[in-house]
C-alpha positions as CSV (number, residue, x, y, z in Angstrom):
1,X,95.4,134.6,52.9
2,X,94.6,132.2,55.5
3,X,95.6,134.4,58.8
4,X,93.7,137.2,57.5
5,X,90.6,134.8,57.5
6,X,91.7,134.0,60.7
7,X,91.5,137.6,62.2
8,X,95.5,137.4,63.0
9,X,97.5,140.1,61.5
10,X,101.1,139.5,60.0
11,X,103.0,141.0,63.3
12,X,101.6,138.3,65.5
13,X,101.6,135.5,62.5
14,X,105.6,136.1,62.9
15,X,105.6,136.0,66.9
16,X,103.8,132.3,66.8
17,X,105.8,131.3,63.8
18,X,109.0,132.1,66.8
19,X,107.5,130.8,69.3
20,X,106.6,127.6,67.6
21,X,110.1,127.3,65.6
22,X,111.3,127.9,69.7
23,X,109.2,125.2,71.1
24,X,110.5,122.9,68.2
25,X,114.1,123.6,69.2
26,X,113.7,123.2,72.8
27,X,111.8,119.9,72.2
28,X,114.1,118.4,69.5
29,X,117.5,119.4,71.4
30,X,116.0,117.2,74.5
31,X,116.8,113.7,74.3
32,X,113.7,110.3,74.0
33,X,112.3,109.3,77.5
34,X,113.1,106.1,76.6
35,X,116.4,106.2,78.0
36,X,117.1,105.7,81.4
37,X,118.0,108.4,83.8
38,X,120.4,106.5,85.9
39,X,123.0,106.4,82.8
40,X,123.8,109.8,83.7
41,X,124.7,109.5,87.6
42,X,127.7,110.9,88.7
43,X,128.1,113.3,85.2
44,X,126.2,116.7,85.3
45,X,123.1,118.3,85.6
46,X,122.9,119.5,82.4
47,X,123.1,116.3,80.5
48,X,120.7,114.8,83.1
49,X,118.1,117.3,82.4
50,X,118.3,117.0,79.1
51,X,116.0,114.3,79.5
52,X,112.5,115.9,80.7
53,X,111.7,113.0,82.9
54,X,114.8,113.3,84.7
55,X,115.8,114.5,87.9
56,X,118.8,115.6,89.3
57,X,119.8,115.5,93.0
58,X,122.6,117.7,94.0
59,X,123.1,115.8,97.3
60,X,124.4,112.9,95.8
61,X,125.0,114.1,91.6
62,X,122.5,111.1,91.0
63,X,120.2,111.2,88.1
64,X,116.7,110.0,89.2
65,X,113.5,109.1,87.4
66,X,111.2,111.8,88.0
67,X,108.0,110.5,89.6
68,X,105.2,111.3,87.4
69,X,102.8,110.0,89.7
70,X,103.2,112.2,92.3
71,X,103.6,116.3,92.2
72,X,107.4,116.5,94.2
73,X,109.6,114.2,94.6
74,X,109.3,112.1,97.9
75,X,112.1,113.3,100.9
76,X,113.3,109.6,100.3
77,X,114.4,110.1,97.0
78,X,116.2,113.8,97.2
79,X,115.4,116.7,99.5
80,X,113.4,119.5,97.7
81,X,116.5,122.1,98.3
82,X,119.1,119.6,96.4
83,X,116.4,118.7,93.9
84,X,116.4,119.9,90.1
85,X,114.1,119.7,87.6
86,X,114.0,121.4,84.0
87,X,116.6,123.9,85.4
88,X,120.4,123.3,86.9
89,X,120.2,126.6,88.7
90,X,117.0,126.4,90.5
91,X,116.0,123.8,93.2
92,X,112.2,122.7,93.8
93,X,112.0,124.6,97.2
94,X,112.7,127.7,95.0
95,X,110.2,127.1,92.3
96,X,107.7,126.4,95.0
97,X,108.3,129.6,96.9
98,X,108.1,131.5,93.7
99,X,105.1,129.8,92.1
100,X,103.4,130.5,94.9
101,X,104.1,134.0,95.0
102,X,103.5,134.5,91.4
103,X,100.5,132.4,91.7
104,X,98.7,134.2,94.7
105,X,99.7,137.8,93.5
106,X,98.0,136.7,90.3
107,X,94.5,135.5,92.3
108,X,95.0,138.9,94.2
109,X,95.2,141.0,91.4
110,X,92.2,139.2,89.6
111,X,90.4,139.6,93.2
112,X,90.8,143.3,93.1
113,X,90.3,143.8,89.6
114,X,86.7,142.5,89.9
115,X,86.2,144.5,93.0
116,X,86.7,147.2,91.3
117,X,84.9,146.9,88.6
118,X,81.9,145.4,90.5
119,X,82.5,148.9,92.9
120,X,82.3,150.8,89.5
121,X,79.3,149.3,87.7
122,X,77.0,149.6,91.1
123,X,78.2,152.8,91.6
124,X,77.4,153.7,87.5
125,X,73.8,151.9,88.0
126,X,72.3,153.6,91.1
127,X,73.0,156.9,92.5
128,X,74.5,157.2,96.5
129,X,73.0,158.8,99.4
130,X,74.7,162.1,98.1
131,X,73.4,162.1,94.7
132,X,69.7,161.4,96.0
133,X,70.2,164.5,98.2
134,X,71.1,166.9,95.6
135,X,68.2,165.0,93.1
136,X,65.5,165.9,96.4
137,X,67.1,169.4,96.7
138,X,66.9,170.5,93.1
139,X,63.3,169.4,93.2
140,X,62.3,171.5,96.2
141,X,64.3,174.2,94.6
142,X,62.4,173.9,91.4
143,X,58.9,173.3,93.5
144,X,60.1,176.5,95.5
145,X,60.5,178.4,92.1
146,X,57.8,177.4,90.2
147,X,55.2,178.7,93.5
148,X,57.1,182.1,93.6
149,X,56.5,182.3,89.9
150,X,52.7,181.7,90.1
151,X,52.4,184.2,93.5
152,X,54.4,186.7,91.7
153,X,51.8,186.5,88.5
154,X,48.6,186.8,91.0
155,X,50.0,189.7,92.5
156,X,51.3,191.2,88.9
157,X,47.5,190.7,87.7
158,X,46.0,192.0,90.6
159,X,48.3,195.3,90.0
160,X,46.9,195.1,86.3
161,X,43.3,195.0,87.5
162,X,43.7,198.0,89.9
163,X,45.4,200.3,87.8
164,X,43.2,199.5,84.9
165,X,46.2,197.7,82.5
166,X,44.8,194.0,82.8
167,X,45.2,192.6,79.6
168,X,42.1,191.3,78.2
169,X,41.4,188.0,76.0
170,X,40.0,189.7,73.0
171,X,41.1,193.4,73.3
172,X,38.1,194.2,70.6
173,X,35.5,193.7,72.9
174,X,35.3,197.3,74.0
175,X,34.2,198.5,71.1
């Protein structure tokens, strides 16, 4: 099976099969470039936008050539409030304003994502100020420990010694 060579599994084989049957609709329901876009002045937005490189102004119902060679359409030719493009129901200054919304909330979530993460993985390689401390203290604690240990033992071996109860290396040796 060739998507299972692929790595895809059947669930999202079916979602691009829809999505590419729905590109294939939109694209075959829209109308050849070829034509011009002044044929449908003074009719309706839909059937003006149809076309992909039309334009529709609502100022004046006039169907305009989009122009490809710059991003919006020049103030001359509509105002960007009365301009449409792909959509009857929204108007350039709208799809400008949201874009840019969508597009900076997009860069800000990305910009905090990585600060985070950058936060987490120097805070996962190298221990703070308040880690260090309680590393340094354990140590003396330990240090502390091990010297009480070793003063106790003198002092329990010198009690050994004095009372005669000091244990001896080979306990043979006195006889």
């Amino acid at each position: 099976m060739a998507s299972a060579a692929l790595g895809l599994t059947p669930r999202w084989v079916m979602l691009f099969g829809a999505a590419l049957l729905l590109l294939l609709s939109v694209a075959s329901a829209q109308e050849p470039s070829g034509m011009g876009c002044s044929l449908y002045t003074n009719r309706s937005c839909e059937e003006c936008l149809r076309n992909v490189s039309c334009l529709w102004c609502n100022e004046n119902k006039a169907c305009l050539d989009y122009p490809v060679r710059k991003i919006l359409p020049p103030a001359s030719l509509c105002k960007l409030s009365s301009a449409r493009w792909g959509v009857c129901w929204v108007n350039f200054e709208a799809l400008i304003i949201t874009m840019s919304v969508l597009g900076g909330s997009v860069l800000l979530g990305i910009t905090v994502c990585c600060c985070c993460c950058c936060r987490r993985r120097n805070k996962s390689r190298k221990p703070d100020r308040s880690d260090e401390r309680a590393i340094r203290e354990q140590e003396e604690r330990r240090v502390r420990q091990e010297e009480r240990r070793a003063e106790m033992k003198s002092r329990h071996d010198e009690i050994r010694k004095k009372y005669g109860l000091f244990k001896e290396q080979n306990p043979y040796e006195k006889f």
